[in-house]
C-alpha positions in Angstrom: 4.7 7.9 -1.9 3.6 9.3 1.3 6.5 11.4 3.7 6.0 10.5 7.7 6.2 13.0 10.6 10.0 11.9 11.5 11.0 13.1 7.9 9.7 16.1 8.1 12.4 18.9 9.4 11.3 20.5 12.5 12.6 24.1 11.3 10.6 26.0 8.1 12.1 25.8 4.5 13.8 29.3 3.7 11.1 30.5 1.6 8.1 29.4 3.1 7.7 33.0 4.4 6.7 34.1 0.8 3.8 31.9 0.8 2.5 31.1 4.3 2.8 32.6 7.6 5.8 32.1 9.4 4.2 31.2 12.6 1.9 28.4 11.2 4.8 25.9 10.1 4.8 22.6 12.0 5.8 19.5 11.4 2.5 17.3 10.9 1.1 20.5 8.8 -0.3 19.2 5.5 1.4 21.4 3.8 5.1 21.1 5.6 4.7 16.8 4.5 3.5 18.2 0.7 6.5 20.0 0.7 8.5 17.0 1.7 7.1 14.8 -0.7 8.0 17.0 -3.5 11.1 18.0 -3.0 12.3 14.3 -2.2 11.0 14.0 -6.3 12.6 17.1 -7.4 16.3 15.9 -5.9 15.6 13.0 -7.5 16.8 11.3 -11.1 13.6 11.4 -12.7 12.5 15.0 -11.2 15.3 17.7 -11.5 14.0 18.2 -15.2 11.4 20.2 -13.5 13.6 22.4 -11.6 15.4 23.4 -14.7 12.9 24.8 -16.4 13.0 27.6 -13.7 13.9 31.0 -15.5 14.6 34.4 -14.0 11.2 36.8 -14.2 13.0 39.9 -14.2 10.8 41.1 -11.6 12.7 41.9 -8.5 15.2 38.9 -8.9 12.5 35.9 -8.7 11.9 33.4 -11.0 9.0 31.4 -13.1 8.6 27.7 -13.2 6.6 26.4 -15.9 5.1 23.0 -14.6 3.0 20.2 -16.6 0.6 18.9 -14.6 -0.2 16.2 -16.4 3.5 15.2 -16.4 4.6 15.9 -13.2 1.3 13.6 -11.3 2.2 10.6 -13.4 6.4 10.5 -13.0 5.8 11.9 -9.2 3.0 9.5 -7.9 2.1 11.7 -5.6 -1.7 10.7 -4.0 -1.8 13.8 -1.9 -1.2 16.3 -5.0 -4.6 16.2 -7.0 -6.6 16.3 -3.7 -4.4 19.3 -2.8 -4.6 21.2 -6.2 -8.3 20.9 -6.4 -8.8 21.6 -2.5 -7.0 24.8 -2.3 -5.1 25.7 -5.1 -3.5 28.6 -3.8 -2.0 26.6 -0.9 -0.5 24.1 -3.5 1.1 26.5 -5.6 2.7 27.7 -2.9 4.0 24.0 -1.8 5.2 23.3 -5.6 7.0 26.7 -5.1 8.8 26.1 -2.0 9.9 22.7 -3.0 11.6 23.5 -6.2 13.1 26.5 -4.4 14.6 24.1 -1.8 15.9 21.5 -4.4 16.9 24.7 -6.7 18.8 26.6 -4.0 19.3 24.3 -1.0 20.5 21.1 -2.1 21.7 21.9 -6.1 22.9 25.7 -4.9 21.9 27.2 -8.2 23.7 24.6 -10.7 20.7 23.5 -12.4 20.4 27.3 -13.2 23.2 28.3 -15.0 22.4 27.9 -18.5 19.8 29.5 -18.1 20.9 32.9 -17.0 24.2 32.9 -19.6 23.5 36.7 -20.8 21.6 38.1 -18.7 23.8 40.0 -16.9 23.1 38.7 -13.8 24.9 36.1 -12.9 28.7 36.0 -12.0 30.9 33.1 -13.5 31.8 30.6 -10.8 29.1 31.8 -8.3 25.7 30.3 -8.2 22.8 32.4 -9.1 21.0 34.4 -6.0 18.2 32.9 -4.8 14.6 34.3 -5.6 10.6 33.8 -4.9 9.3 31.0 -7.4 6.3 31.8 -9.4 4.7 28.6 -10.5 2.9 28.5 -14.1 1.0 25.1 -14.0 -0.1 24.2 -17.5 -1.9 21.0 -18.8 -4.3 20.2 -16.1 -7.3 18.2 -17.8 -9.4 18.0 -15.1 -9.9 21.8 -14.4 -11.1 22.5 -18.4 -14.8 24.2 -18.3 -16.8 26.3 -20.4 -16.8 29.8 -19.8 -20.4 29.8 -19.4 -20.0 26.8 -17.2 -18.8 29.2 -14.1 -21.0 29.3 -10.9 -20.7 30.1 -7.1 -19.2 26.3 -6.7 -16.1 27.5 -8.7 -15.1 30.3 -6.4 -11.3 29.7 -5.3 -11.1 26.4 -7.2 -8.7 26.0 -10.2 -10.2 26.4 -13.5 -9.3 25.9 -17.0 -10.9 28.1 -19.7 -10.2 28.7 -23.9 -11.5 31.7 -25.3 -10.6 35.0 -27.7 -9.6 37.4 -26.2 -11.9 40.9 -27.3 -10.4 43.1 -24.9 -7.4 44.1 -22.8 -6.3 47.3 -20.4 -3.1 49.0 -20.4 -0.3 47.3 -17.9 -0.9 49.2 -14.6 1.4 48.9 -11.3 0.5 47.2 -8.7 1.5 47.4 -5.2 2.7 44.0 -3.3 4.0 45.2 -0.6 4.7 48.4 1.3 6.3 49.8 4.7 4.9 51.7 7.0 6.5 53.5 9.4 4.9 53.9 13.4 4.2 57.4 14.4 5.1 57.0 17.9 8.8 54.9 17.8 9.1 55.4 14.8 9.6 51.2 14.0 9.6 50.2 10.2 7.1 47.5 9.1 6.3 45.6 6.3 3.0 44.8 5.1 2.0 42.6 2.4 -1.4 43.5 0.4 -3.2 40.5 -0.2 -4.7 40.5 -4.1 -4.1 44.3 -4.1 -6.2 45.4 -1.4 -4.6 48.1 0.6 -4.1 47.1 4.3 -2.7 49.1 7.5 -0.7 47.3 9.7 -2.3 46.0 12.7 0.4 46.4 15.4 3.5 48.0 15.8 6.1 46.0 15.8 8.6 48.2 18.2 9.4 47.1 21.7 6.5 47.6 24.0 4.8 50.1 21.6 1.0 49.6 21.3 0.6 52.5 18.6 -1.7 52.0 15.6 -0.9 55.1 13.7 1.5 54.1 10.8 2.9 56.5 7.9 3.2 54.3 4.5 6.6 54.8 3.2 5.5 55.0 -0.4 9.6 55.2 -1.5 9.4 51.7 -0.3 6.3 50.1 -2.4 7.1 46.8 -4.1 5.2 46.5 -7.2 4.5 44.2 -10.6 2.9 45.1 -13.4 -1.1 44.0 -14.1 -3.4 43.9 -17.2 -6.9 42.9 -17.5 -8.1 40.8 -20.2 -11.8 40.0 -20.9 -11.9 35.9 -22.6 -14.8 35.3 -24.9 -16.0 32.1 -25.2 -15.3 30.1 -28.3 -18.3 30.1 -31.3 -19.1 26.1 -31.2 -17.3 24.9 -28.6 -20.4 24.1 -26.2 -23.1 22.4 -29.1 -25.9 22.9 -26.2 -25.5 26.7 -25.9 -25.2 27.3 -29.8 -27.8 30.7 -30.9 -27.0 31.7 -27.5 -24.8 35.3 -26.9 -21.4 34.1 -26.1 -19.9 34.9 -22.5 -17.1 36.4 -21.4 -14.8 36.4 -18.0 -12.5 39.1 -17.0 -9.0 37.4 -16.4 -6.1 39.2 -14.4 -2.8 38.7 -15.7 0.2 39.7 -13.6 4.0 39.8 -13.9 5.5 37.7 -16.8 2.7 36.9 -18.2 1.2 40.8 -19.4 1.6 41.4 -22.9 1.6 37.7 -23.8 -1.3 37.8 -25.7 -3.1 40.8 -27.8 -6.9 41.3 -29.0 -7.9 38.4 -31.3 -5.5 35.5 -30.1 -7.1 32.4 -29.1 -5.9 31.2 -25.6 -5.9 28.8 -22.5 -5.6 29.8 -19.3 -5.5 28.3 -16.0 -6.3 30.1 -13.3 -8.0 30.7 -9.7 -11.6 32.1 -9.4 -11.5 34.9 -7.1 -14.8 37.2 -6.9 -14.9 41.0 -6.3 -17.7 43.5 -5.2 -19.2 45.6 -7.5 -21.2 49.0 -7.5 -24.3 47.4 -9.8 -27.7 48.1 -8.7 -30.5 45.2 -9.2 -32.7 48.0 -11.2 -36.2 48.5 -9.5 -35.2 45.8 -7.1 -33.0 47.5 -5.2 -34.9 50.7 -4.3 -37.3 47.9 -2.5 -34.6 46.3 -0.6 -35.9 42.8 -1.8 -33.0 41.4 -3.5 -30.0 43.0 -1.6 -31.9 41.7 1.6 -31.9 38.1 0.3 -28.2 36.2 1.6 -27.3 39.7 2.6 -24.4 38.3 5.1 -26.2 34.7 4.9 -23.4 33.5 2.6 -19.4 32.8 2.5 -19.2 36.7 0.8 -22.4 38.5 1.9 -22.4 41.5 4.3 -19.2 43.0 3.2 -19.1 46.4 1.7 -16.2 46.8 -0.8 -14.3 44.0 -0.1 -16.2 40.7 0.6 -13.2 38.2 -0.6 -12.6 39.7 -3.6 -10.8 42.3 -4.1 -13.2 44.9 -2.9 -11.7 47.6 -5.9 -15.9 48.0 -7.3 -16.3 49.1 -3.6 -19.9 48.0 -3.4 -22.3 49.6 -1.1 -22.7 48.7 2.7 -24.8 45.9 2.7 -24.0 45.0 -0.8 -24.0 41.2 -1.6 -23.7 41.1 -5.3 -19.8 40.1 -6.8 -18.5 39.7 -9.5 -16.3 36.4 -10.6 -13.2 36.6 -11.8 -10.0 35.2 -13.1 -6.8 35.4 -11.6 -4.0 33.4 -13.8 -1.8 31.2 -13.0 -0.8 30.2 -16.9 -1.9 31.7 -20.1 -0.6 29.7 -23.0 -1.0 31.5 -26.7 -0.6 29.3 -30.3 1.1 32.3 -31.6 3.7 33.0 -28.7 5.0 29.7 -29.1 5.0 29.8 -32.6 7.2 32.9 -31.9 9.8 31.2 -29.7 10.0 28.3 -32.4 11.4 30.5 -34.9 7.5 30.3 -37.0 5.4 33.1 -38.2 1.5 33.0 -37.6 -0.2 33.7 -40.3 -2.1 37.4 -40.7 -5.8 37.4 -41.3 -5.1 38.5 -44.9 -3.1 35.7 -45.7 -5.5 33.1 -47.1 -3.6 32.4 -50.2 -0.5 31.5 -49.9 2.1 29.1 -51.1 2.4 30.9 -54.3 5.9 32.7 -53.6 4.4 34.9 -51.0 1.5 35.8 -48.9 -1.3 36.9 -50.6 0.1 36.3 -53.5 -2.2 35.1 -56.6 -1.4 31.9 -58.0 0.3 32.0 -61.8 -1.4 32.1 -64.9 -3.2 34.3 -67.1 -4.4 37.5 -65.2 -3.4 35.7 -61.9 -5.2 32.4 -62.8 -8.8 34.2 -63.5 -10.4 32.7 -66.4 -8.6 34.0 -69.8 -11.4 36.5 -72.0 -11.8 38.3 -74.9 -13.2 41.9 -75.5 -15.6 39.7 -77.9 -17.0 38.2 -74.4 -17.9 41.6 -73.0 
């Protein structure tokens, strides 16, 4: 099921500002007939059960959409999505997004979302729900599932699956979105959106003839979510040709609904983007010689930059620095004992290896708990 120029509208869906550029919609975009394509399935009979999973974030009045993957390419038939999904993830997100906030706000005005927000306190009876940005959380995605250990340069912005324990986590930090910044000349308001975190100036003044470049950030104005960092450990025995080997570990960036889901010890999938940041590491004797920082130093996709580099740029490497570090940034993390949680089951603790016995921990019945019976004559 492929969508031709001519059904494509000619003007931008309303919320493709929060994912693209505004100025970069057209018609015969790639992403503009993706968009099409899906939300034709999500208005239809066999799709809307998608939309309604959407549920309110609590997060400045958006919402999170937990999609199957698995699920949604086989009812969909949609040849363009796997291509699109392993291509640039971050682009199809954002399509998937846009598409259920079309069907969701735009053709059902809000309907499919009213049992969802009964108690929340805020919704109005009789009025549809306000419309929000749509975070997608794609779980199930066979095709993306990897070994920690399996990571390299070739995985850099691709969509990954990885299961691991988790052995450490940070506290939940803000972090800012978005801020305004206000021009020293006119005195114009703009917006600016920081990209992964990375704090960025405006680069023009958006007043009336003003060619100023002088802003004053309006900090009252910062937009932010909350952010953890998790580091996943890779499972004992799950790769048979790496056992006697010290297991690895990735750091994974959670964000938004899905800090706090999981605490030290649980054992969890998570499907994510791999992003890469630049660090402050030294190469030990080889960097007082200059041999290995020379070597791809602005030669490759990330070399050259100092501090930023396409990551982040928060390990504010060195100028000249070409050594990054990989990282996680995740879209889903699923957790055994959350949903166990939501179903109404407990998990069981690390002490309880015996139960069934009328409690946990409990020892079975019998004479002195069901150790074998003696006499002082046996001592």
């Amino acid at each position: 099921m492929a969508t031709t120029t001519a059904h494509v509208p000619d003007a931008a869906p309303a919320a493709w500002v929060h994912y693209f550029p505004p100025n970069e919609y057209s018609r015969s975009d790639r992403r503009a007939q993706l968009i099409q394509d899906l939300l034709t399935f999500f208005v239809s009979m066999g799709g809307h059960t998608f939309v309604e999973a959407l549920r309110p974030s609590g997060f400045g009045g958006g919402y999170v959409l937990e999609i199957d993957y698995a699920s949604l390419e086989l009812r969909s038939g949609l040849v363009d999505l796997p291509a699109a999904i392993e291509g640039s993830p971050v682009e199809a997100l954002g399509c998937i997004a846009v598409a259920a906030h079309e069907a969701a706000f735009v053709h059902r005005k809000g309907r499919l979302l009213g049992h969802h927000l009964e108690g929340g306190g805020r919704d109005v009876p009789g009025e549809p729900p306000p419309a929000g940005r749509i975070v997608v959380r794609l779980v199930n995605h066979p095709a993306s599932l990897i070994h920690i250990r399996q990571l390299k340069s070739s995985a850099i912005g691709k969509l990954v699956t990885l299961r691991g324990t988790v052995v450490r986590m940070t506290p939940v930090r803000p972090l800012v979105t978005q801020m305004d910044f206000v021009c020293a000349k006119c005195g114009s308001s703009t917006s600016q959106a920081f990209t992964d975190g990375v704090y960025t100036l405006p680069t023009k003044c958006t007043g009336d003839g003003c060619r100023s470049r002088t802003f004053t950030p309006l900090r009252s104005a910062a937009r932010c979510v909350d952010w953890q960092k998790i580091r996943l450990q890779e499972l004992l025995g799950a790769d048979k040709a790496a056992e006697g080997q010290v297991p690895r570990s990735v750091e994974v960036e959670l964000s938004g609904d899905l800090v706090h889901c999981a605490v030290v010890g649980d054992v969890v999938t998570v499907v994510g983007v791999v992003k890469v940041m630049a660090t402050r590491d030294s190469l030990g004797k080889f960097a007082s010689t200059g041999a290995a920082s020379s070597s791809g130093g602005g030669g490759g996709p990330f070399g050259g930059g100092g501090g930023g580099g396409g990551g982040r740029g928060r390990g504010g490497g060195g100028s000249g620095s070409s050594l990054f570090l990989m990282y996680l940034e995740a879209v889903s993390l699923t957790c055994p004992r959350q949903q166990l949680q939501r179903s109404g089951l407990q998990a069981p603790a690390l002490g309880d290896a015996v139960t069934g016995f009328g409690g946990a921990g409990a020892l079975p019945p019998g004479p002195s708990g069901g150790l074998p019976s003696f006499i002082t004559n046996d001592l």
